[in-house]
C-alpha positions, 0 to 999 in steps of 0.5 A, spaced: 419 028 337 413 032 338 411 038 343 407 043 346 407 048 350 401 051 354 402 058 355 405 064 351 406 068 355 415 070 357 416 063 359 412 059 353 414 063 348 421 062 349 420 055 351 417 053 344 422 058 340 428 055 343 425 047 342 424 049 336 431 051 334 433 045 337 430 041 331 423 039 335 416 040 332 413 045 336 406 046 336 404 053 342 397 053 346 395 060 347 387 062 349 388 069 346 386 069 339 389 074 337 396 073 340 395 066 336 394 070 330 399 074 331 405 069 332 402 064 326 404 071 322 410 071 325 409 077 329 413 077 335 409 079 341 414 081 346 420 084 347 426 080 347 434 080 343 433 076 338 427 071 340 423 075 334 428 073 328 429 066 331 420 066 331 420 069 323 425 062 322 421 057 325 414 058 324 411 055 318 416 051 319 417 046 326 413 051 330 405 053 329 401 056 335 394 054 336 388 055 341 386 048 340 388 044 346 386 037 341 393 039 339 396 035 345 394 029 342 399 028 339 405 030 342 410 027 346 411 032 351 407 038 353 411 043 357 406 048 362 408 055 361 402 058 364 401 064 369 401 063 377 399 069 378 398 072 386 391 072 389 389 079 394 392 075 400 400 074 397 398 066 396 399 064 389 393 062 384 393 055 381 387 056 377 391 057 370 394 052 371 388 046 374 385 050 368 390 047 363 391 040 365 382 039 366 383 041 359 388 036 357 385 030 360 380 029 354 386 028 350 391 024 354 389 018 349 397 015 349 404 016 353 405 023 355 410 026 359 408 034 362 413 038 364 412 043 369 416 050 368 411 054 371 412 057 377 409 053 383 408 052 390 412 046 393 407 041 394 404 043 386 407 037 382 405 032 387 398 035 386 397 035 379 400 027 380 394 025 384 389 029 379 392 025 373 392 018 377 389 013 372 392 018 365 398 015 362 402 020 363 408 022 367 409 028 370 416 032 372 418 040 375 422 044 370 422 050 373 425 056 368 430 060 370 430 065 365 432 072 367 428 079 362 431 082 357 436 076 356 431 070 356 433 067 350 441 067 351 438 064 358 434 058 354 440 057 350 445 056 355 442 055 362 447 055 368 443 049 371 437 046 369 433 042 375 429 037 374 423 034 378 420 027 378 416 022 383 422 017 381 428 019 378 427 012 375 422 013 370 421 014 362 422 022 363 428 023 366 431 020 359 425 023 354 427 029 358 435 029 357 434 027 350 431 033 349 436 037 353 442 035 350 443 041 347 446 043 355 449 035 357 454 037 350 455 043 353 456 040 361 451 045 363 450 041 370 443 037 371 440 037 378 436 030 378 431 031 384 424 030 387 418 035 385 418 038 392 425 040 393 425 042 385 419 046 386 424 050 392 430 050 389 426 056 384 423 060 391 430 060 394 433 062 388 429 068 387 429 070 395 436 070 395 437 075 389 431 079 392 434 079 399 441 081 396 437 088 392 433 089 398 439 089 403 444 094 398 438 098 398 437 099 406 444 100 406 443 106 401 439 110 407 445 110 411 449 111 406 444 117 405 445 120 412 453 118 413 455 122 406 458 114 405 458 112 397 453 107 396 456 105 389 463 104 392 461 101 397 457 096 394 463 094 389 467 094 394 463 088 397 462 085 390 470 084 389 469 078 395 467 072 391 463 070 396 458 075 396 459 077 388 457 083 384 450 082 381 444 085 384 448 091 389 445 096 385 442 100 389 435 104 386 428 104 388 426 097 388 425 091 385 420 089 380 417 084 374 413 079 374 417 074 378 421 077 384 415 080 388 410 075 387 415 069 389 417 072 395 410 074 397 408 067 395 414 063 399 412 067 405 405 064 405 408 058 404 412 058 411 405 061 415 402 055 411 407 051 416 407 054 422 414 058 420 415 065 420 419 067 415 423 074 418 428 075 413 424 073 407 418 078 411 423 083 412 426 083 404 419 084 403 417 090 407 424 094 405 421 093 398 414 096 400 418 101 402 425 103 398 419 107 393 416 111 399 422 114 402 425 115 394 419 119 394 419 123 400 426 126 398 422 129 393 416 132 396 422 134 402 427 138 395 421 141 392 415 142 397 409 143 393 410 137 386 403 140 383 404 143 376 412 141 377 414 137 370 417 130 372 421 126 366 422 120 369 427 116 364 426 107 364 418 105 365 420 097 363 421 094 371 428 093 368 432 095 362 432 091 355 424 089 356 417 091 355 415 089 362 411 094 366 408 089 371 411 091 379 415 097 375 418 102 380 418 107 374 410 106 374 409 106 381 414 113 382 409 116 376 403 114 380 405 117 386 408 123 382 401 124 379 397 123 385 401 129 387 399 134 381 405 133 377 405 133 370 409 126 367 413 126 360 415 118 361 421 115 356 424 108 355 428 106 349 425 100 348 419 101 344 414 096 346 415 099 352 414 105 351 407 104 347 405 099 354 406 105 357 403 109 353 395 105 354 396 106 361 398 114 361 399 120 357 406 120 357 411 124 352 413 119 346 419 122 344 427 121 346 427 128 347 426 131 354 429 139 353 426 144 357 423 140 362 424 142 369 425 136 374 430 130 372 429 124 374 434 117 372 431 111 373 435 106 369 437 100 373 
């Protein structure tokens, strides 16, 4: 069986390292030249545990990558791994992705499956369906659920996979099991659904996970003020089953790319329906904040920060990745700068640290002696 997938980016990078470790063809598309040129050389072009070793195996081999979409004609499947990044407004720009399938009609000469991992608002699929009327091809949601810094372990043993179709009968669903058989052998469970409630299902999951860090973090405030210990507190909480340990971390926020996009998003999308969202709002907005009130117990410790030295250790959004997007530790350095102070920024991983490093004047070294403040960022 053939494959494509459209995107490199997080998403399509691990899709096509991973499917191809599973003994499918692979071809991945990607409109940045450089980055194609890049991974054919077998050059990995982001930071994550073992998707660097397993892409030098590959490629060569099953996986090539392209910038030509002309290679879809052959394929079977073609997995969309596009970005959907956020407009000024909080709603979720679909333009990579209509980009992507105008581009692929030209090549939908036989019967094609496209699957869509891209993160999109409900109602998406049933979009794309009407745009490809008259293709032969079938569409199905398969929304990824990959965390940063653990995405390929992710891939390769997933807790769920949910699939989305227009009829649950259709060709998909066991082109789609095939290629997943990998998961059935390892009674992973499968969730057969429609495309709206797919769609959802990715939303809901990362509003949760962002409500319980939003919540733990305004607890931390009273906390502050009543001399109570967060951190027990928050371990005490995890030891209930019902509630769970992950994502009790107090600090200043959550990040990366997905968490603060898809909460604005699923906000937008209940307006669009005459529903206000409070506790989605409210997750949200104790976000904005958790960075501001951080900062002001700095500027109320040390008064005047201008011509103070701040290292600030952990600029990734999360640790064991390069991913500077939405980053806390990048936007307490904003707010420390814009205040006059002097930044030495650290984080272990490299490609992060270099990410960095275009943006600011940040001290590459693992050493921070002699400076004069300290302040630890590590989630």
């Amino acid at each position: 069986m053939k494959i494509s997938v459209i995107g490199t980016g997080y998403v399509g990078l691990i899709q096509a390292v991973g499917l191809a470790s599973f003994g499918f063809d692979v071809t991945g598309i990607d409109i940045d030249e450089s980055k194609v040129k890049m991974l054919n050389s077998g050059n990995c072009t982001l930071y994550e545990d073992g998707l660097g070793e397993l892409l030098k195996k590959h490629v060569g081999n099953n996986l090539k990558f392209t910038t030509s979409y002309k290679e879809t004609t052959d394929s079977d499947v073609i997995f969309l791994c596009v970005g959907t990044p956020q407009d000024e407004e909080g709603n979720t720009d679909l333009k990579y992705i209509f980009s992507a399938v105008n581009q692929l009609k030209e090549y939908i000469k036989s019967p094609k499956h496209l699957v869509v991992k891209s993160t999109v608002p409900i109602g998406t699929n049933r979009i794309l369906k009407e745009l490809l009327d008259g293709y032969t091809i079938e569409i199905v949601s398969n929304p990824e659920f990959l965390r940063e810094g653990m995405a390929l372990t992710d891939f390769l043993s997933p807790e769920r996979v949910v699939l989305g179709f227009n009829n649950i009968n259709s060709v998909s669903k066991e082109i789609l099991e095939k290629i997943y058989q990998n998961f059935t052998e390892k009674n992973i469970p499968f969730i057969i659904t429609t495309y709206e409630t797919s769609e959802m299902i990715k939303y809901a999951s990362n509003a949760f996970l962002a409500t319980k860090i939003s919540f733990i973090n305004e607890l931390s405030k009273l906390a502050d003020k009543t001399n109570a210990d967060i951190k027990t507190v928050a371990y005490s909480m995890g030891l209930d089953d019902r509630i769970g340990k992950k994502f009790l971390n107090a600090g200043i926020g959550y990040g990366g790319s997905c968490f603060p996009k898809d909460v604005k998003s699923l906000i937008k999308q209940f307006e669009s329906n005459n529903i206000c969202p409070k506790i989605i709002t409210a997750t949200d907005k104790v976000n904005e904040i958790q960075i501001e009130w951080f900062f002001e117990k700095i500027k109320n410790y040390y008064s005047d920060l201008n011509g103070k030295t701040f290292a600030v250790l952990g600029l990734a959004f999360k640790p064991d990745t390069d991913d500077l997007r939405e980053s806390a530790g990048i936007k307490l350095i904003e707010l420390l700068l814009n205040e006059g102070a002097i930044i030495r920024g650290y984080d272990y991983v490299k490609k992060a640290r270099d990410n960095a490093y275009k943006m600011y004047t940040l001290d590459k070294s693992k050493a921070f002696y002699g400076y004069n403040i300290y302040i630890l960022w590590i989630i």
